[in-house]
PLY file of the C-alpha trace (Angstrom):
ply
format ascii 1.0
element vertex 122
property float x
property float y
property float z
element edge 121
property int vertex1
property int vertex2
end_header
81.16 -41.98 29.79
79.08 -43.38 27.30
79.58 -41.50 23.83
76.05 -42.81 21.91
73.92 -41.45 25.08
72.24 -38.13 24.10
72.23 -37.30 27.75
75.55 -37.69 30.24
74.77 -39.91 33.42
75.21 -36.57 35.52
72.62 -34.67 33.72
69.93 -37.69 34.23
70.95 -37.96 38.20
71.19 -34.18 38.33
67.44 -33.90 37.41
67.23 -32.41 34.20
64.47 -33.57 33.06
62.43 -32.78 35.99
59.59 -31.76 33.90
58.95 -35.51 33.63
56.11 -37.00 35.69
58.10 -39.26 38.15
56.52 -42.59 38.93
58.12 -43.31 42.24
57.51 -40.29 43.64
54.74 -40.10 46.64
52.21 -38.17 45.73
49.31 -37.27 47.92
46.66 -37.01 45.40
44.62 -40.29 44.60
41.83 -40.53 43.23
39.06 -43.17 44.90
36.35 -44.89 42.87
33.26 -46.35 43.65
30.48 -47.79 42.13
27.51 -47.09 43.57
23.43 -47.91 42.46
22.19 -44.93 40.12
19.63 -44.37 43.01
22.25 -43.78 45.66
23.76 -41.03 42.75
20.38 -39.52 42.79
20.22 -39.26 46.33
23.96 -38.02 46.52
22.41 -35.16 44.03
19.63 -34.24 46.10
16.88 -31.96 44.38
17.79 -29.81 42.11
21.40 -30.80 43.01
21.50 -29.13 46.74
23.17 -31.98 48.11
25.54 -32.10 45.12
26.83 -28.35 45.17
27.05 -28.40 48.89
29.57 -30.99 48.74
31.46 -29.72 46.28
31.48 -26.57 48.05
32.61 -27.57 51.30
35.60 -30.18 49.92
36.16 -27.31 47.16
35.39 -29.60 43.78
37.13 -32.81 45.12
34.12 -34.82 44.60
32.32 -36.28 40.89
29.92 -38.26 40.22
29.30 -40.09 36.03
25.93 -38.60 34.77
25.53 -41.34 32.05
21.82 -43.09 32.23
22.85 -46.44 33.72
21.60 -48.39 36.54
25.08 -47.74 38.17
27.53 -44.82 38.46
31.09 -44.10 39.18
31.47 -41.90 41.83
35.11 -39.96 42.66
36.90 -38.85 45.14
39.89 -36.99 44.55
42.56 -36.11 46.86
44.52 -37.12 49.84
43.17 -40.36 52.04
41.80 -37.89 54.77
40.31 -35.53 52.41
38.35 -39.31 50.75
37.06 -40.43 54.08
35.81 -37.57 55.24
33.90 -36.76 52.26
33.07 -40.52 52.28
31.55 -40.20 55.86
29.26 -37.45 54.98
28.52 -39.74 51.76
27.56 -42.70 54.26
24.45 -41.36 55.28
22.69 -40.47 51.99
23.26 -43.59 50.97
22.23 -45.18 54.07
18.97 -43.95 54.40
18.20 -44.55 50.54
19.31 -47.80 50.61
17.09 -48.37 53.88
18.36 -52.06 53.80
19.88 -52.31 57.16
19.93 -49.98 59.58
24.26 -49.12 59.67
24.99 -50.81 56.33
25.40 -49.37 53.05
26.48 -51.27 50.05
29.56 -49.45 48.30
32.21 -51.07 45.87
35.58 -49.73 45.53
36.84 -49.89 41.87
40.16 -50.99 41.89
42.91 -50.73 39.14
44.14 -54.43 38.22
47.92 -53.27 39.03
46.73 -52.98 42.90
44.62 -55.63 43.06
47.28 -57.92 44.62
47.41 -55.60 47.56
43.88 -55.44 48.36
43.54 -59.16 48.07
46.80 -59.66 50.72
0 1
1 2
2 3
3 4
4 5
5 6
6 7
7 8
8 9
9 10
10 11
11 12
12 13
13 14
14 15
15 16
16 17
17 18
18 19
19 20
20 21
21 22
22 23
23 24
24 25
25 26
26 27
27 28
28 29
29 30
30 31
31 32
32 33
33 34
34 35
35 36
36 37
37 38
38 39
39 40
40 41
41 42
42 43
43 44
44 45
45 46
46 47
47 48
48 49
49 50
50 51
51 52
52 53
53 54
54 55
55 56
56 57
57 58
58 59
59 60
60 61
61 62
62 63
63 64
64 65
65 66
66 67
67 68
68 69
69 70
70 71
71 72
72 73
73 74
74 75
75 76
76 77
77 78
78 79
79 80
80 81
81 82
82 83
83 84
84 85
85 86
86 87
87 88
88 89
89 90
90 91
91 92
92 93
93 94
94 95
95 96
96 97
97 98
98 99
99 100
100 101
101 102
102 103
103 104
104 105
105 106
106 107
107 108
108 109
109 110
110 111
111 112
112 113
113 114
114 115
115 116
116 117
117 118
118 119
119 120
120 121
């Protein structure tokens, strides 16, 4: 229809470039990120990393945590929103009873991208 297109309108709404990461399609995986206190990280590790490799052993790999030497760390979740939460509720605890604030409180902030902001604030 179009003669200076390198590509017909049929073969761009036939999918042939499917090879192409789509934007607008709904993919399940997400990845969550937190920043938590380099303390909570070390108590996420455990000794000798027990606590670590257990996790990542029973939510096969979908869990990693920044080992730069900074007061705070970026810990990730990857996968699906169940998949998050339930590694976040095992998470919950360790950091609970390092924090030892409040009994049933732990201090955890979600890093956000700036391009989603606008729904978390709504």
């Amino acid at each position: 229809m179009y003669p200076n297109n390198k590509r017909s309108n049929d073969e761009i709404s036939s999918g042939f470039n499917d090879n192409k990461r789509n934007r607008n399609s709904t993919s399940t995986r997400t990845d969550y990120r937190f920043l938590i206190a380099a303390s909570d990280a070390n108590a996420i590790f455990g000794r000798n990393g027990e606590n670590y490799q257990s996790l990542r052993s029973k939510f096969h790999n979908q869990i990693d945590v920044s080992q730069f030497q900074t007061p705070e760390r970026v810990l990730i979740l990857y996968g699906d929103e169940d998949r998050a939460m339930s590694i976040l509720s095992d998470l919950l605890p360790i950091m609970a009873q390092n924090q030892g604030v409040r009994p049933g409180f732990v201090e955890l902030r979600a890093m956000i991208h700036s391009s989603q902001a606008g729904a978390v604030i709504v």
